[in-house]
C-alpha positions in Angstrom: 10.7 3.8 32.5 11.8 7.7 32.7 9.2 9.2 34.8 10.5 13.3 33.6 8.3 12.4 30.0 5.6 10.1 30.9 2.6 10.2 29.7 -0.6 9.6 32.2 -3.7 9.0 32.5 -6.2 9.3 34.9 -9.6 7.8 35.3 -12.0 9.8 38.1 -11.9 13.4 38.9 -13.6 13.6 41.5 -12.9 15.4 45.2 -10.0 13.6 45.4 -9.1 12.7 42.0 -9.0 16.3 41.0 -6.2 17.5 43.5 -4.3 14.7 42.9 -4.5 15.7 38.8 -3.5 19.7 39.5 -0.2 18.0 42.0 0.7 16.0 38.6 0.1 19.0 36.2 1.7 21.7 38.9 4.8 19.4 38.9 4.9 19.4 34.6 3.5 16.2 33.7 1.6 15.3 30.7 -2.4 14.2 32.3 -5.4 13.3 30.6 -8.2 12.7 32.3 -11.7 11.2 31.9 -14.5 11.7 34.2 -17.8 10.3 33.9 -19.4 13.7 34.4 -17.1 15.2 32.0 -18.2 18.9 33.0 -16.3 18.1 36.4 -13.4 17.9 34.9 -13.6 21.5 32.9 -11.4 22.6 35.5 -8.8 20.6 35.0 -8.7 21.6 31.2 -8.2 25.0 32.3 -4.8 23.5 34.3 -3.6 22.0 31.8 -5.0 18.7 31.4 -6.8 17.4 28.5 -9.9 15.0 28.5 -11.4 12.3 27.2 -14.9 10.6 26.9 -14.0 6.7 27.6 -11.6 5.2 29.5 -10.0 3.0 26.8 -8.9 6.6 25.0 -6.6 6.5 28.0 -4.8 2.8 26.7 -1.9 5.0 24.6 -0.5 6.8 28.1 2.3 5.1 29.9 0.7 5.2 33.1 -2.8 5.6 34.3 -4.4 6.0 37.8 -7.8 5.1 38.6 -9.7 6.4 41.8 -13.7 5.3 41.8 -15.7 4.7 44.9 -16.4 1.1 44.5 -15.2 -2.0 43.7 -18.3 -2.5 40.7 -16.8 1.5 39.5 -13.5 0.0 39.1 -14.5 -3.0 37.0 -17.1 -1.0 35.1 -14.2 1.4 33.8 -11.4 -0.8 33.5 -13.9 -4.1 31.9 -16.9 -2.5 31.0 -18.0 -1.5 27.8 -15.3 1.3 26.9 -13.0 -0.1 29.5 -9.4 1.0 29.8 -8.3 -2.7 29.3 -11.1 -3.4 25.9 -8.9 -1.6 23.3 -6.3 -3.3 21.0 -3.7 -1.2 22.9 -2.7 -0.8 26.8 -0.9 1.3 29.1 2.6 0.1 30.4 1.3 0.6 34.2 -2.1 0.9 35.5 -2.0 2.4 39.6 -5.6 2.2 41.0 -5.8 4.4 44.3 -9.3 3.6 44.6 -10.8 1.5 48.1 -11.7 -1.7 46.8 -11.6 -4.9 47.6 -8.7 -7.6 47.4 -11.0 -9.6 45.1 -12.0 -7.0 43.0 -8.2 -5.7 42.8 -7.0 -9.0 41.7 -9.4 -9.2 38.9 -8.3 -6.0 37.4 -4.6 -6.8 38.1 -5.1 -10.8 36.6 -6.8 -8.8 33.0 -3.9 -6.2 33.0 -1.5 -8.7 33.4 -3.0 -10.8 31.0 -2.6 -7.9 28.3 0.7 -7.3 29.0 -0.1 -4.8 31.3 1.6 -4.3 34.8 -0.6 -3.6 37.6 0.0 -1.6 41.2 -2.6 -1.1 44.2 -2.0 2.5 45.2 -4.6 3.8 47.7 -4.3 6.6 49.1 -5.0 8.2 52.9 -6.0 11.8 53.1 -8.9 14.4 51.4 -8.9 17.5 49.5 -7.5 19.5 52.2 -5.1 17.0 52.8 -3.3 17.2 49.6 -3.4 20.7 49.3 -1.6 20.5 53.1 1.3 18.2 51.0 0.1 15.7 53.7 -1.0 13.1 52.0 0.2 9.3 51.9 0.3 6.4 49.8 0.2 2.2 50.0 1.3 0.3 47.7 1.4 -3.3 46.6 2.3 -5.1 43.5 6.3 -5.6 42.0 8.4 -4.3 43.5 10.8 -3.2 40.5 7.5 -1.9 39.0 6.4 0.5 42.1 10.5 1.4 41.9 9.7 2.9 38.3 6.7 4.4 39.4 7.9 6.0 42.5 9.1 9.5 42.1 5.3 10.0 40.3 3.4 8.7 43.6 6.0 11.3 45.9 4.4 14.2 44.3 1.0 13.3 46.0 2.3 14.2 49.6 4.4 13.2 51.8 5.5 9.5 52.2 4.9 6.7 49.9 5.1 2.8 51.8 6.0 -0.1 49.8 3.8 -2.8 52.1 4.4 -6.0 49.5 3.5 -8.0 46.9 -0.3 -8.4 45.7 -3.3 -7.1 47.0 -2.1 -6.3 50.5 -2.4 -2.7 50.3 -6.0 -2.9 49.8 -5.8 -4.4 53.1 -3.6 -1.5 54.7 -6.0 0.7 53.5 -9.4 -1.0 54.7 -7.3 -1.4 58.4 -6.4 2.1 58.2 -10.4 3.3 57.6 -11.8 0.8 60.1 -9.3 2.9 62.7 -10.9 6.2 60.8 -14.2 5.1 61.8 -13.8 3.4 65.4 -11.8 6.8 66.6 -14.2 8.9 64.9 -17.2 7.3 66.9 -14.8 7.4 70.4 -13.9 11.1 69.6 -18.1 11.3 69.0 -18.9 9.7 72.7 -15.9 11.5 74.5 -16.6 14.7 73.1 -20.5 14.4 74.1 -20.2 13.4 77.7 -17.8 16.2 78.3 -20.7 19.0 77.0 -23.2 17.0 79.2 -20.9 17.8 82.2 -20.5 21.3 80.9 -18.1 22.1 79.0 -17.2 23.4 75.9 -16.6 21.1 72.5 -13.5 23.9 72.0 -12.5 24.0 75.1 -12.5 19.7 75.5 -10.7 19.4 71.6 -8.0 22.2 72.6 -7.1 19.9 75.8 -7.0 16.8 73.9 -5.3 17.6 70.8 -2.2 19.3 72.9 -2.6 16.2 75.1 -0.6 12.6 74.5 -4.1 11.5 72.9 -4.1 14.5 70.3 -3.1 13.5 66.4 -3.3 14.8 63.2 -6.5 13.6 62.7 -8.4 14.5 65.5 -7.2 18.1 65.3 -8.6 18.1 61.7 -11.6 16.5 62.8 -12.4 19.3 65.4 -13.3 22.5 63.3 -16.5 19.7 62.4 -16.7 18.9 66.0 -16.7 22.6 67.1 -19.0 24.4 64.3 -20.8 21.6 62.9 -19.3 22.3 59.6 -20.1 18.8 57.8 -19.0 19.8 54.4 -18.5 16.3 53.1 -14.2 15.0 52.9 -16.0 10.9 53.0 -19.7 10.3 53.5 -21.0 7.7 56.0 -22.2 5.7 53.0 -18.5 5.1 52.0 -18.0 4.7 55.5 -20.0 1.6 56.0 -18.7 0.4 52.8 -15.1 0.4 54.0 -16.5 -1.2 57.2 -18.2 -4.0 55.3 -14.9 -4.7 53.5 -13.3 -5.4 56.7 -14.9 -7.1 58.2 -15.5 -9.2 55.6 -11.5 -9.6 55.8 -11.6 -10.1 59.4 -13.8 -13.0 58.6 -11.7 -14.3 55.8 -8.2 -14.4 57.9 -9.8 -15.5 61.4 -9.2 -12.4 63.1 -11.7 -10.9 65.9 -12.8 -7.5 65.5 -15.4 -7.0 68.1 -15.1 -2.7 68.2 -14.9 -2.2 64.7 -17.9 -5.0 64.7 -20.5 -2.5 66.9 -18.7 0.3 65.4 -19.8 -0.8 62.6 -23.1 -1.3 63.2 -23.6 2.0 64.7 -22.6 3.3 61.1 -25.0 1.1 59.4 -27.7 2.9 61.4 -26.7 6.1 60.8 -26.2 5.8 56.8 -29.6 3.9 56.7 -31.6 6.1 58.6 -29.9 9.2 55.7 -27.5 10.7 58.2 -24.3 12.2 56.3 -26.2 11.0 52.9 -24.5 14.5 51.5 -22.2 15.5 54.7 -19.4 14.5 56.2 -19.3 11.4 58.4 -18.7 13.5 61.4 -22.3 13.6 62.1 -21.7 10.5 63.6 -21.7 13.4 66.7 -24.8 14.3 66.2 -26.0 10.3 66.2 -24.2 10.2 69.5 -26.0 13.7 70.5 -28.8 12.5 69.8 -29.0 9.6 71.9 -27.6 11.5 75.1 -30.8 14.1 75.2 -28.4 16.5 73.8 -29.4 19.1 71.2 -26.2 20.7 69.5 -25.6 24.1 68.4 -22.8 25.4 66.8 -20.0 27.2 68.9 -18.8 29.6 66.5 -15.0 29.6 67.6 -12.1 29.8 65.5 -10.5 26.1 65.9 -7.0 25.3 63.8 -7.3 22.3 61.3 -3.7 22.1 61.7 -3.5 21.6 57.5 -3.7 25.2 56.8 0.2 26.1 55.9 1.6 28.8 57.7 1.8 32.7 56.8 5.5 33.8 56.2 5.8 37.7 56.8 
């Protein structure tokens, strides 16, 4: 399959979906899109990009992404009624980037399959910001001499695509990789906390620990949040605990002991039942830990780098 003429797809235009669309169209491809709000995707139309109003008017492209929250999304648009896989017709490739389980991703990949249709697992790790940094990365699982055809359309997302193996094992890369997202998150939380209660400054702590060993990509994106109490939402805590509860459910599948991402997970589930970051960012997980120290936060109003903002050439 020539990748310079394809035709795609793409199901979910979303935060992330919609960056992901404008990479495709700013590099000259061919994208149509449908969105279940279809006014979110007016944007996208003004790219480039054209739409449609049910997923199975996507079964003519060559290649089509999906990216939903959940695993019941992903069946509903690929099974459900108006499904990408209900037509008489069906794309050559289907790549869902979406965080799903291995169960659910099996379904969908044992129906495209069935239909002639080969399947790849392509989530993805990053945010808005992310991609617009080129940052981002992908996993993917499935046939190998199918991601190989696929490839040089996954490389315009950011910067490194990983072939981790057959089947449904990326799902697992990417569950692993947001069960480390949260457990860091809530250490970076606790750390960051104790230091104010000894006095001293969110900034000042973050600058130290970011040029230190410890520092990473992450927590230096993490900090602005930390700093200002900025919580404009990159991945709620309600996706959070989902992502937790997929773990651990594969923790408990394969044997394997997880007791920190266990209470980790827990103090999530608190959070997202009690409403916390219902509509913000899952950083308040600070102001959980704030909250239990007797500490009342305020923002510090200091200009922190995110580390994902490219830098001006004069």
């Amino acid at each position: 399959m020539s990748t310079s003429n394809l035709k795609i797809g793409w199901i979910g235009a979303g935060r992330m979906g919609a960056q992901l669309v404008t990479r495709l169209l700013d590099a000259g491809y061919d994208v149509t899109v449908y969105n279940r709000t279809a006014s979110k995707a007016a944007a996208l139309v003004e790219k480039g990009a054209k739409v449609v109003t049910k997923p199975v008017d996507l079964a003519d492209r060559d290649l089509v992404f999906a990216m939903v929250s959940t695993s019941a999304d992903l069946e509903q648009v690929m099974l459900g009624e108006g499904g990408l896989l209900t037509g008489s017709a069906s794309p050559r490739v289907i790549a869902d980037s979406s965080t799903v389980s291995a169960e659910a991703s099996a379904k969908i990949r044992e129906a495209a399959n069935s239909r002639g249709c080969d399947f790849l697992a392509t989530p993805v790790s990053g945010n808005p910001k992310v991609i617009a940094a080129g940052k981002l990365t992908v996993a993917v699982s499935g046939p190998r001499e199918v991601f190989e055809t696929v490839e040089p359309v996954l490389a315009v997302f950011g910067r490194s695509v990983t072939y981790v193996g057959e089947g449904e094992v990326a799902r697992l890369v990417k569950i692993a990789h947001n069960l480390m997202l949260g457990v860091v998150t809530q250490c970076l939380a606790e750390i960051t906390v104790l230091v104010e209660k000894g006095g001293v400054s969110r900034a000042d702590f973050l600058a130290f620990l970011n040029d230190s060993v410890m520092g990473s990509t992450f927590t230096q994106y993490k900090s602005p949040a930390f700093v200002n109490l900025d919580f404009t939402p990159t991945f709620t805590m309600g996706l959070l605990q989902k992502d937790f509860d997929l773990g651990l459910e594969a923790a408990y599948q394969l044997k394997s002991p997880m007791p920190i991402a266990s209470a980790t997970r827990q103090i999530v589930a608190q959070a997202a039942g009690a409403g916390v970051g219902v509509e913000e960012d899952f950083a308040t997980l600070l102001l959980e830990v704030a909250r239990g120290a007797g500490l009342e936060l305020a923002a510090e109003n200091v200009a922190v780098d995110d580390g994902l903002t490219p830098p001006v050439h004069t």
